[in-house]
Each structure stands twice: as C-alpha cells, then as structure tokens.
N, C-alpha and C positions, 0 to 999 in steps of 0.2 A: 163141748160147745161147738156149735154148728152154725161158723161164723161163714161157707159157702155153701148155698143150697143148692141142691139138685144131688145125683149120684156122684160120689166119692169113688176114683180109679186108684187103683193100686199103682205106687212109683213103679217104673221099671229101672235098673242100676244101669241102664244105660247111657242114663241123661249125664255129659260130663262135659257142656258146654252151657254158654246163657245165648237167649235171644236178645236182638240188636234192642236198644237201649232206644227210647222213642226223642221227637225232638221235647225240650223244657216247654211248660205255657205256665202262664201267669196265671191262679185261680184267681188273687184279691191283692191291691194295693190299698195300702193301708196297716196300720199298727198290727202285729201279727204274731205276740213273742209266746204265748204257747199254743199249740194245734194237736190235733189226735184226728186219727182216721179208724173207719172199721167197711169193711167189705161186706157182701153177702148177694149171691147171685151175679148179676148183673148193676146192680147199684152198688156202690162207693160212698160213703157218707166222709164228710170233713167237719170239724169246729175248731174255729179260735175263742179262746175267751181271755182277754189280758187281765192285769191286777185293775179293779174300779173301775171296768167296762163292761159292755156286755158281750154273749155269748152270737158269735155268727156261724148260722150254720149252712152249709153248702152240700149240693146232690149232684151227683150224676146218675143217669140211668142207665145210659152205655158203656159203661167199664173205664170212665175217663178220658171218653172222647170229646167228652161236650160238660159243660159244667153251668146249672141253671143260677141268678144270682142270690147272693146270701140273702138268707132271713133272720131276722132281731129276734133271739130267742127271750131276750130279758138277761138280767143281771147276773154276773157268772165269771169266774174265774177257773180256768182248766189246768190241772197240775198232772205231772207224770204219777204213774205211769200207763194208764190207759183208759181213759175217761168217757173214752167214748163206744160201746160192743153191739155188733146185730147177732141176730140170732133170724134168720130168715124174713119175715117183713118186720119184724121188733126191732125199733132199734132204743137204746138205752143212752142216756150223756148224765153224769156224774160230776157235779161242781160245788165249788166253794164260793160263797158269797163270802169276800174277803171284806171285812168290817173294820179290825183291825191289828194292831198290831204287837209282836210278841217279841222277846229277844233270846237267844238262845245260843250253843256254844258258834253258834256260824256267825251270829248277829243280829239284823231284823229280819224278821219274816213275817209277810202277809197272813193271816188265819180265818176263818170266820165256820160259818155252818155250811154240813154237805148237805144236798139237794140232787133231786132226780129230776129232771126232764122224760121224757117215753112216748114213743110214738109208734103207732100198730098199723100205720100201712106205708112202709117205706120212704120214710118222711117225708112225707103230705101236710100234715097236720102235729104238732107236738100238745103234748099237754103243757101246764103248768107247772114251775118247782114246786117238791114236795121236799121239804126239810127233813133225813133223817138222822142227825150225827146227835143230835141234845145238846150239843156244846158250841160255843161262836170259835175254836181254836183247835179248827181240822188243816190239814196243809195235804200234803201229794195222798193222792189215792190211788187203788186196786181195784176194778171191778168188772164183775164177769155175769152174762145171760144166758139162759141153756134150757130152753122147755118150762120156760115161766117161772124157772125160782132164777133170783137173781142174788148175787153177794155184792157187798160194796166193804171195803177195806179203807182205813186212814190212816194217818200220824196224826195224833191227838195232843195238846200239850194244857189239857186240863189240871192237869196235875203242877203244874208251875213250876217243874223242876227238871224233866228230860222228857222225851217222845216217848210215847205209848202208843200201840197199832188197836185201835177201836175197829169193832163188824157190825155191820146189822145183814138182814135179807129181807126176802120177800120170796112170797110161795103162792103168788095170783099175778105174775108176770108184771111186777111192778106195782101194782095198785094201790097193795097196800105194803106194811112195813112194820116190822116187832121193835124193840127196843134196843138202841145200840150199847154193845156189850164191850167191855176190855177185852181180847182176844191175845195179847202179848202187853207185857210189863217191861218198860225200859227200869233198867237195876243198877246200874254203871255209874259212878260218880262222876264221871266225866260230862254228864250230863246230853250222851250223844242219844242212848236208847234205843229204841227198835224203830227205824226209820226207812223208808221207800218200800211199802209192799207192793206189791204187784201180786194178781191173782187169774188163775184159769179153769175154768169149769171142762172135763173131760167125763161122759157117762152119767155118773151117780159122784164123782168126784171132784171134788174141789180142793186145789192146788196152791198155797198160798208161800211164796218168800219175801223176805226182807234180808237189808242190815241188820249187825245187832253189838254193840260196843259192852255186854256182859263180860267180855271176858278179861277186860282190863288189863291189855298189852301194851300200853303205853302208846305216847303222842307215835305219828307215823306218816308220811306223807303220801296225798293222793293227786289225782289232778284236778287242778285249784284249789291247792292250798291243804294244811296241815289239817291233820282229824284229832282229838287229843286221846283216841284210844284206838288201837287197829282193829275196825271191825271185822266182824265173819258174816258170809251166809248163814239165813238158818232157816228152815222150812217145816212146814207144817200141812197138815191136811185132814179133807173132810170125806167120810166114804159114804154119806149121806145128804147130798145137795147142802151141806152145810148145816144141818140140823146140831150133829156135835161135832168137835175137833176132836183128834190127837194131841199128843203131846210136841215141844218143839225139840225138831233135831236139827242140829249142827251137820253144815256139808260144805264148810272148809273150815280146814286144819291149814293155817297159813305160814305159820314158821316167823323164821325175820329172817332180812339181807344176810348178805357173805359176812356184812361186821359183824355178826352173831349178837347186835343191841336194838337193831331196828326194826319193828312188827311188818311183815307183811302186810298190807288191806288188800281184805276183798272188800267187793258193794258193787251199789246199785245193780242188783241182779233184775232178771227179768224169767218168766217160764210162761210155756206154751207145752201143752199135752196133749196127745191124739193116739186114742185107743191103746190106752195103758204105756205110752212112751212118754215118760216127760223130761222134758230139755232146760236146763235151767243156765242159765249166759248171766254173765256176772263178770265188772272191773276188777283185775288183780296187776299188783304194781310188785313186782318182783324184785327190783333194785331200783337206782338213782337215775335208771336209759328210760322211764316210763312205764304208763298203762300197758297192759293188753288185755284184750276178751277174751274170754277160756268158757270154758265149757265141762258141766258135768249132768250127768243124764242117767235116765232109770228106764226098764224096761219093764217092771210088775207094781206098776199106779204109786211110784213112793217105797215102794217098804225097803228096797235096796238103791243102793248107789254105783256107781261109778267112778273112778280118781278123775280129776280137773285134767282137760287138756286144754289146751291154749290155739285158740282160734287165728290171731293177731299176731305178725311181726312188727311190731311197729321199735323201728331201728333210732338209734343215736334217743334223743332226749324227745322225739314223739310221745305221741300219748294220744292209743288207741283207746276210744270212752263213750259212755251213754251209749251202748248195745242196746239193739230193739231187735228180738228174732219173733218172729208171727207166724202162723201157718200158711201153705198154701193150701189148695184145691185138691190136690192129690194126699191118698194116705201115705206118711213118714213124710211128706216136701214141708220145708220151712225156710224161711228168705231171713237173716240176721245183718243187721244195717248197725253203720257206727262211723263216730267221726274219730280222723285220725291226722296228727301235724307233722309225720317222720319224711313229707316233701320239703318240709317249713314251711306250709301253708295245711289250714286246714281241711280237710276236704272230705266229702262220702263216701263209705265202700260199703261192698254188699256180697255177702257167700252166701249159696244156697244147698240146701243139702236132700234127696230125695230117698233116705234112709234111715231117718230118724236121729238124723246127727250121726250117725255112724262113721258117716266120710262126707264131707264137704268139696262143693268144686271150689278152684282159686279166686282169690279175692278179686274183683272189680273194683275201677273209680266210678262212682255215678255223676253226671254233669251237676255237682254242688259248684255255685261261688266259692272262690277261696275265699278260705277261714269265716264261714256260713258256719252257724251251729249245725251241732247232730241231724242226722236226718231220721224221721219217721219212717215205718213202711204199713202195708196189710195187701189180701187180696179178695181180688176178684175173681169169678167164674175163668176166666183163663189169661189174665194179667195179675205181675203182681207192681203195685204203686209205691213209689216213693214221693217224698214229701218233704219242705225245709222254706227255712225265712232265709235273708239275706241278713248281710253283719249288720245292717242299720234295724232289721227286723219292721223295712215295712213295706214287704213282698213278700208273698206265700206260692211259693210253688209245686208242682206239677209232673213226675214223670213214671214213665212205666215198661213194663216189657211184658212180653209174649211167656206163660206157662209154659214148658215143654208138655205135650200130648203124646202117649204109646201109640 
C-alpha cells in the first residue's frame, strides 16, 4: 500500500532523535468520539463518524497546515481500526450504518451494515455508500487500498452467538464488490471470537490480524475490564491481493501471571507492512502492574516470525493500550502512538522506528489533555500527524512534526 506518493528514500540508522512537536489546533468542535486519518502526498485526509450521526469529513492539502471545513458525507458510524486509506489521489472510508443493537459478552453494541464511501481526486468529490457486508450486525473494521483492489475486514455477529471476521473486496478500485465471505469463525464458548481485525496491503500481499478467544484460557483481565477468555493474536494472509487466504496462525503464545492460574491477554493488535517487513503491535498485560505494547515482526511477507518484544514501560498499575503504528514516508520508518496512565493521568506517546521495528527511538509525550483517549496518527510527504478528542469528546485535534530527511 502506497499510502505516501512520490519516491520512497531509504531510512538511514542515523535518525535517533524526533523533530520539535508543532503547536496543538483545533480541527472541529463538536461531538467527535470516533476519528481516523490517512495521509498520501501532500493531502491529510480526517473523518468523524459517531453512533446515529453522520460522517464529517475534513482535508488538508498542505500537510496539516491549514484544514478546509467539514463536509456531510451522510450517515455513518467509524469504528477502529482504520476506516479510512488513500492510495495516491484514491481515497477510501469504510463505515457502519449502525441501525441497531446487539448484546454480547461486553454488553450493548451498536451494529448495522458496512458501506463504502471513494473518492478519485483527493477528496473533492465523494461518491455515495455502497452497502457491502449483507448483514445489518458489522461492528469495528479492517480495511486496506493498493492499485485498485481494495479489502475490507469486519466483526460480524450474524451468527447470534460470538464475533466472526467477514471479507469482501474489490478489483475496479472500489466500484464494484463480490460477495462477503466468512474469512474467521469465532469457536470459543465464551462467546468472545475473532474480534478487532485490522488489515494492510503490502505488493501482491495482504496482511490481516485480530483477537481470537479459541483457545479457551479462561477469564483474565485487560484494560477495561475482565475478558472471559485470554485472547491471542492470530494472523493470516493473502499472496494474491486477496483473491485467496492462508490458513490462520497463532503469533502469541501468552502464558499466565507468576500465579501460574491467570492467562495472559494479548489484543487489539494492529500491522503495517512495507516491502516484505511486517510489524504487527499488539496490547499484552503481563501481570496485575498493567498493559504494555510489544511488538512482533517478520521480515519474509508473513511466513516467519519473531518473539514479542515490549515496546512500553508503563510502571506501577498504568496501562499502556490502543497502539496505532502506521507508516511513514521513508522505507522501514513507522511512528506507533498509544495512550498510557503510569503519570496517573492519561496521556499520548509516540516511538518512531527507521528500521523496520528493529530498534526504536525513546518514547515521547505528545501535547494530549490529560486523560484524553488514545491518540491516532498517519503520514504525510514529510510530516507525520497525530490526532485525539478531549475526555468530553467534543474537540478533535491537530498536531504533527517534521519527517527526519537523509
């Protein structure tokens, strides 16, 4: 995926500093509680979509210097974890028209049908939703653009009994769209199943993780609250723009605490791949002190792995959580943003890595409100953007920094 256009420079290891952090601006005041961004060139793309609102979307054309005001795209709800992707002037948004409502091991949740939005000259102009999930009871999506075939990934809960991750695509750059298929079976009696995919198009490949509560480790706790089975990562892929899959494989092995009864959880994973490196960040809660973000990574498109290292100190009963790593502009650069409370307030930080995850520089706080949920990020031609609501959730902001250049 060729989410920054123009030529691609090779990192050099010399980068082992960030540039100055720019001042905060306000994009939009107003209700604001989920957002996604995607970069590409010199334009910056943003959307909010709440539960029963509609969808606003927002442009820059100077890398975030200037932001034009929102446009009503129509009806639309935006769920993690990445809903919105350009691909050079293509850009793509992926939403749920939430209808209504479902109850499952967490509680209520909003559902309804996924729908595409696409617009072919750097949004100027968007099309219409086009419905492609078949079902009114889609929740958080996956979805990735890359030379006109596009994938879109769900939590489905058709089945009336746990999450299942449904796929469709498209191979005319959105226009049109096959039939959406089951892609992972939630099995678990716990009724947690295969939940949060996230997905990345790299070449001919397509990259696809979630949760997955198959292995039935019993209850276990995460941040916010108890899971009733410690899930794992699991990952799967396509060597053909998604045409077929592989099979799924397991990439943690999580253990349980020092009491030798309690399961470890991984989740909410996230991956990002570029030119056969793919980086996969993911919540692991290793004892009773909290979250941290870890990391494990491949170097030949998936077919091997690497052991989980841990990104994240987050000390005393913190809880570093909701990881978002994205690429930048450079080959192997990637920026990984997450919110963390080990100040006793919660707040943003951000490591960037110009190696493909090999070695990361030290952590950052970016100017988040305390205890402001997670922050988003992406980039542009030579900034990379951060992004977050405030705790009332109705402020959307604004910041960014300077790419390092060879």
């Amino acid at each position: 995926m060729n989410l920054i256009s123009g030529p691609v420079r090779i990192a050099k290891p010399w980068a082992t500093d960030y540039a100055p952090l720019s001042a905060v601006t306000t994009i939009y005041s107003g209700t604001s509680v989920y957002h996604s961004e995607a970069g590409s060139g010199t334009y910056v793309h943003a959307a909010i979509g709440n539960v029963g609102g509609n969808v606003l979307y927002f442009r820059s054309t100077d890398e975030g210097a200037t932001w034009a005001s929102p446009v009503d795209l129509g009806v639309g709800t935006m769920f993690l974890s990445q809903p919105i992707m350009a691909d050079g002037a293509t850009v793509g948004l992926c939403t749920i028209n939430s209808n209504q409502t479902i109850t499952d091991w967490v509680g209520s949740r909003d559902v309804g049908e996924v729908s595409i939005r696409r617009s072919t000259d750097n949004g100027a102009t968007w099309s219409s939703a086009t419905a492609i999930g078949g079902t009114a009871k889609a929740f958080r999506v996956g979805f990735s653009i890359s030379g006109g075939y596009w994938n879109a990934v769900w939590m489905d809960y058709r089945s009336g009994t746990t999450w299942d991750i449904y796929w469709n695509r498209s191979t005319d750059n959105g226009a049109t769209w096959g039939t959406a298929t089951r892609l992972v079976q939630g099995t678990d009696a716990s009724g947690v199943g295969a939940e949060r995919p996230d997905l990345w198009h790299d070449g001919n490949y397509v990259h696809m993780v979630w949760m997955d509560g198959r292995d039935e480790r019993g209850s276990t706790p995460s941040e916010g609250g108890n899971i009733p089975t410690g899930t794992e990562v699991y990952y799967k892929r396509s060597a053909d723009n998604g045409a077929t899959w592989g099979s799924d494989v397991r990439l943690t092995t999580s253990g349980f605490w020092a009491n030798g009864t309690t399961p470890l959880y991984a989740g909410r994973p996230t991956v990002i791949a570029r030119n056969g490196t793919v980086v996969v960040t993911f919540d692991r809660r290793p004892d009773a002190n909290g979250n941290e973000i870890a990391q494990i990574r491949s170097t030949d498109n998936g077919a091997t792995w690497s052991s989980y290292v841990n990104l994240t100190n987050s000390t005393g009963a913190g809880d570093a959580t909701h990881g978002q790593c994205r690429p930048g502009r450079l080959l192997g650069e990637s920026w990984l943003v997450w919110g963390d409370e080990k100040t006793g307030v919660e707040l943003g930080y951000e490591r960037g890595t110009y190696d493909g995850g090999a070695s990361w520089l030290p952590e950052r706080v970016i100017d988040t409100p305390s205890n402001a949920p997670p922050p988003s990020n992406t980039a542009s031609a030579t900034y990379v953007h951060y992004f977050w609501t405030n705790s009332s959730y109705n402020q959307y902001f604004h910041q960014r920094h300077k790419i390092a250049t060879p």
